[in-house]
N, C-alpha and C positions, 0 to 999 in steps of 0.2 A: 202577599200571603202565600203564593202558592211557591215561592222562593224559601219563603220561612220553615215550609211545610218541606220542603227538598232537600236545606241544609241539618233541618234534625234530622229527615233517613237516612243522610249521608252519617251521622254524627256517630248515628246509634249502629250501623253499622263495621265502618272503622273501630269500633271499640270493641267490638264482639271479637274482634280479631287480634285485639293487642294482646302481647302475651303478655303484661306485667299484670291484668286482671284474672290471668289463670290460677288455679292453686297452684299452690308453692311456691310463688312467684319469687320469696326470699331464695330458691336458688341463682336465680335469675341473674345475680349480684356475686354469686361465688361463679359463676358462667362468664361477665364478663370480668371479673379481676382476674383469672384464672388463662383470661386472650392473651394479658401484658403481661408480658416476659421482668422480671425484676433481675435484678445484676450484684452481687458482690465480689469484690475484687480483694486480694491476698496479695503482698508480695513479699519475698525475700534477699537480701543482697548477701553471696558468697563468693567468699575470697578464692577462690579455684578456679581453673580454667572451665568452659563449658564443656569439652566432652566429658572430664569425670563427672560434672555434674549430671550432663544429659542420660547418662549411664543408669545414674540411682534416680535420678527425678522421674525420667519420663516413661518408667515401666515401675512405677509404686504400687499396682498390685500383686507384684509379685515379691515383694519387698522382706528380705530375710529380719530388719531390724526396724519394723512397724512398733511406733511408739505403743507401751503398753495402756497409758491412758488413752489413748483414742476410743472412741464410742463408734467409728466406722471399721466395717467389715468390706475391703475390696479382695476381690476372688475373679480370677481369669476364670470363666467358665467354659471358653473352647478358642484356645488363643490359634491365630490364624501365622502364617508364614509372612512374613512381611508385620507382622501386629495389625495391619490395617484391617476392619472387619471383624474382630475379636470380640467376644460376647464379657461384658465386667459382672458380675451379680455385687450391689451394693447393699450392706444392711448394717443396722444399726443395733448395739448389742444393747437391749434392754427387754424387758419383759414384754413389751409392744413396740417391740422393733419392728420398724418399716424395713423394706425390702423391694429393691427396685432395681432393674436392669437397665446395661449401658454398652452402647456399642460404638470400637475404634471409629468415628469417622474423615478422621482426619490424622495422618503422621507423618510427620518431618522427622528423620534422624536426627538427631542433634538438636531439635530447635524446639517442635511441640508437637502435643498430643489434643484430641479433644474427642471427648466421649457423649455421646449424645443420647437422654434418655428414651427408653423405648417402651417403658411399663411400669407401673408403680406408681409412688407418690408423687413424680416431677415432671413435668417437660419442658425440655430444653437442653442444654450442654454444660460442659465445662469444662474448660481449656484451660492447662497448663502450657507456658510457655517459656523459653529460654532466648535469652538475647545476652551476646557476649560484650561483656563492658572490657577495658584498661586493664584494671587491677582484678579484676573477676567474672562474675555471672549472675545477671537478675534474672528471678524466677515469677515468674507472675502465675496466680491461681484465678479465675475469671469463671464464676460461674451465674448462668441465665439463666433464670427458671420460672414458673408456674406452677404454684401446688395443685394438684388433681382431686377433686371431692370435696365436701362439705366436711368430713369429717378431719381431713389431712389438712383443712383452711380452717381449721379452729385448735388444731392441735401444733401444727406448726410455731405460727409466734409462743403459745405458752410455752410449750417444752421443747422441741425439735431443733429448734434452729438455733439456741444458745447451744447445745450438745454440736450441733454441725460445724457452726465458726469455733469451737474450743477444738475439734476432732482436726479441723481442715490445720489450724497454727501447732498443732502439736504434729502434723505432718510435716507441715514448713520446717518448722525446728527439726524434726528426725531428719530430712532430705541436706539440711544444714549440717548438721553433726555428722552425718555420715560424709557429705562430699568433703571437708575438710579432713576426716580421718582418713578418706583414700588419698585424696591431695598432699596429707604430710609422709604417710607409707609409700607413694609414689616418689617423694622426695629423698626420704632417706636408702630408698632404692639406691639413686640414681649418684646419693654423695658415697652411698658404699664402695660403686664401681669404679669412682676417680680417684 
């Protein structure tokens, strides 16, 4: 009995302490989806060598021929010597456009960038990357992420993120279109002088 009597004050104890009997315990659930990082990947294959590409790829926010349908807004907000350390401001053109910051933290010339978010709707990164093939250059776009808040995890899937994969392949495609049109000016360059 007095075992019986010990495992209920244990019982009742322990529970006063769980957090999922606190109020709002429904956040509790945007807290831990919010821990695991989700991943989507992009990639493109161009027919041009990797430095023109690395040239127009891996510095796209400052990019003169930004597809017009894109629904992202990239902006170097205090670009550093080297790019590495660079502050991005990323926003989304819509009347509740999100708005969130990104800093270089990682660059290889030639190879990849990866910007890692620091405030805003996201945490986590995303890496573009260049790896030189044969006949040309595959571009990989990688981003890992975590929406932030209760409101940005309910607005997400409905709206947000169909705008984000159309924003990100209509970037692909600009990065495409442009390093072939440097690739073919480069060439006719080069059949001028012979």
């Amino acid at each position: 009995m007095n075992h019986a009597a010990a495992s209920l004050s244990c019982g009742n104890r322990s529970r006063s302490n769980d957090k999922s009997m606190m109020p709002f315990s429904f956040l509790q659930k945007f807290k831990k989806k919010s821990s695991q990082l989700n991943r989507m990947h992009h990639f493109v294959f161009i027919e041009a060598p990797i430095d023109i590409v690395a040239g127009i790829a891996l510095h796209w926010p400052d990019a003169p021929w930004w597809p017009q349908k894109c629904k992202l807004i990239y902006r170097v907000k205090n670009k550093t010597e080297g790019y590495l350390g660079s502050r991005i401001t990323i926003k989304v053109r819509k009347i509740l456009g999100m708005k969130w910051l990104a800093e270089v933290t990682r660059y290889t010339p030639n190879r990849l960038v990866e910007h890692t978010f620091k405030w805003g709707m996201f945490r986590g990164s995303e890496v573009v990357s260049l790896e030189e093939r044969y006949n040309g250059t595959r571009l990989d776009y990688v981003i890992s992420y975590a929406i932030r808040g209760p409101l940005n995890n309910i607005l997400w899937p409905i709206r947000f993120q169909k705008d984000h994969v159309a924003s990100i392949k209509s970037i692909l495609d600009g990065i495409h279109d442009q390093s072939l049109k440097a690739y073919r000016q480069k060439q006719d360059k080069e059949f001028e002088k012979e």
